[in-house]
N, C-alpha and C positions, 0 to 999 in steps of 0.2 A: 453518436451520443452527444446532445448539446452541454455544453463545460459552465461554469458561469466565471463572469470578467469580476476583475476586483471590486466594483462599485455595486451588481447584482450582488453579491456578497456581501457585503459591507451592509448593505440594504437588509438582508434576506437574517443578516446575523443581529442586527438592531431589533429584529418583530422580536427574532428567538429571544433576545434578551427580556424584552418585556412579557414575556411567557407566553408569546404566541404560538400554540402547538400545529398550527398550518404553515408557519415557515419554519417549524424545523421538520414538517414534514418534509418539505422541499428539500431542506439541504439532505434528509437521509435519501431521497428520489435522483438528487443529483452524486450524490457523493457514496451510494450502494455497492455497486458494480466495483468500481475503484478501490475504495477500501476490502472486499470480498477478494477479490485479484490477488490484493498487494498481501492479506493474510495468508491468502492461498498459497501462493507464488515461495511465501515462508514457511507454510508446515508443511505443505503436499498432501491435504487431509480437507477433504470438504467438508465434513460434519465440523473437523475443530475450524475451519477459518466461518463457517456458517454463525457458531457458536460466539468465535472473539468480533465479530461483525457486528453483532446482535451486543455484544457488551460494548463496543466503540460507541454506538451513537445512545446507548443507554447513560453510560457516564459520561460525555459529551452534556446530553438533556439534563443528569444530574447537575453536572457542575452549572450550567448554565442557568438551573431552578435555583441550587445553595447559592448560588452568589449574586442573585436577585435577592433573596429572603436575608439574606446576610450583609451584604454590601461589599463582600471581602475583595482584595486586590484585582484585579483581572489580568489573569495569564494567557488570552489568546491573543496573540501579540501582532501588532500592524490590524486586526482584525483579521489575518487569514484562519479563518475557519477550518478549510482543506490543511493548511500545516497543523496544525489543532488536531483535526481527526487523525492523521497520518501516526503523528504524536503517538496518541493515546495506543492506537495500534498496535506501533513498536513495542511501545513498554508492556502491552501486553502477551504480546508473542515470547518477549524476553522472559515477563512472569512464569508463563506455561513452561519452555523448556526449563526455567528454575524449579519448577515445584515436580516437573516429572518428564522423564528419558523416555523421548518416543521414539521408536526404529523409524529408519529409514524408510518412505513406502515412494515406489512407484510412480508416477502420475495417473492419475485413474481416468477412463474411455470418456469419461463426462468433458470433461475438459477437453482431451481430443479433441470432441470432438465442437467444441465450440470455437477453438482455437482456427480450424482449418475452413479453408473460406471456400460456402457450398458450390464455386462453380469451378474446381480444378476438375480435371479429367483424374480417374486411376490411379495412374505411375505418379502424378504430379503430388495427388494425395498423399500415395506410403511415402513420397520422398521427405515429402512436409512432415509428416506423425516421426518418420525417422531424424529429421532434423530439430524436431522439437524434443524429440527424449535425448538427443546429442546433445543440444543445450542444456535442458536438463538434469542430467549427470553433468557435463560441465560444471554448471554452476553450484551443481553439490559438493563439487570438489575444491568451492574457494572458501576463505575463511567469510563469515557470517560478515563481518564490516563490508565486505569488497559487493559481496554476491548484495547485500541492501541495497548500496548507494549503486549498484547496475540497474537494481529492480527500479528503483524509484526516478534512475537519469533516465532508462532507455525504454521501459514497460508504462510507469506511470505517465511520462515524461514532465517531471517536475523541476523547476530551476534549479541550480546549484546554491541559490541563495534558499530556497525553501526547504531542499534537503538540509543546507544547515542547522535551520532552525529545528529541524523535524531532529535531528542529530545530535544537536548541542558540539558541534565543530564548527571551525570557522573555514569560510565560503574557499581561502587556499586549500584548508586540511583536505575539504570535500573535492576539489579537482585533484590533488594528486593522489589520494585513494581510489578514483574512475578513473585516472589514467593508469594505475599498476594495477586495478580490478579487471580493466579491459582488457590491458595484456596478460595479463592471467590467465584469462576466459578467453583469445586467441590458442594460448599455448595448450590450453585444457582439451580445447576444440582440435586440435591437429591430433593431440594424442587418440 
């Protein structure tokens, strides 16, 4: 999946500004998959990470239309875009568990089976399905700060500096939360 560098960016996020609806098609084309993941990777629900996906790059488009027609401050900061969407994300995953208590589910066959790369043999497959619901439960078993800043160091692979921003911590706070998240997620993984 091609990423785009800070200058494509920077570029791609100047058309959006002036209400170009073909480069913010592009940023949702590059930035879909990603944020979808990183929802997912949160609720363990395809319909709801489907769902907060589809509102990331909507109020994204929002805010990027209001504060054309308005002029108001501009908070997507350095111009990263991606910490922006991530952003939005978060706070919206955090919304949802606030407004409503969802059980615990599963990881569902979908994922599976996307996750698993089509040319293992058999045994190497259930090894992998079983290795990924191991992490899996693991990581259900840390607290919500720790299990984030793993999705976003080691799944998304985003700097320490962007998880910051994405965070609202500073760039220490963020390493030594992935260093006591990690060990964490060792220790969760042995049990």
């Amino acid at each position: 999946m091609k990423t785009l560098n800070d200058l494509e960016e920077k570029l791609i996020l100047k058309r959006a500004r002036k209400g170009d609806r073909e480069a913010f098609a592009e940023v949702y084309d590059f930035y879909v998959v990603k944020i979808f993941r990183f929802v997912y990777l949160k609720t363990n629900s395809k319909e709801t990470a489907e769902d907060l996906t589809s509102e990331v790059f909507l109020k994204c488009w929002r805010y990027i239309k209001r504060r054309k027609e308005s002029g108001e401050k501009e908070i997507i900061k350095g111009n990263k875009l991606s910490s922006f969407l991530y952003k939005i994300a978060r706070n919206l995953i955090i919304d949802f568990y606030r407004k409503k208590q969802v059980p615990t589910i599963e990881i569902d066959d979908d994922l599976k089976d996307k996750i698993k790369d089509q040319k293992q043999d058999i045994l190497s497959d259930i090894s992998a399905k079983q290795e990924i619901e191991g992490l899996m439960k693991a990581l259900s078993k840390l607290k919500g700060e720790y299990r984030e800043i793993i999705i976003l160091r080691h799944v998304e692979d985003l700097s320490i500096t962007e998880i910051a921003e994405i965070t609202g911590k500073t760039s220490g706070s963020v390493r030594v939360s992935l260093h006591r998240g990690v060990k964490m997620l060792e220790k969760a993984m042995k049990d």
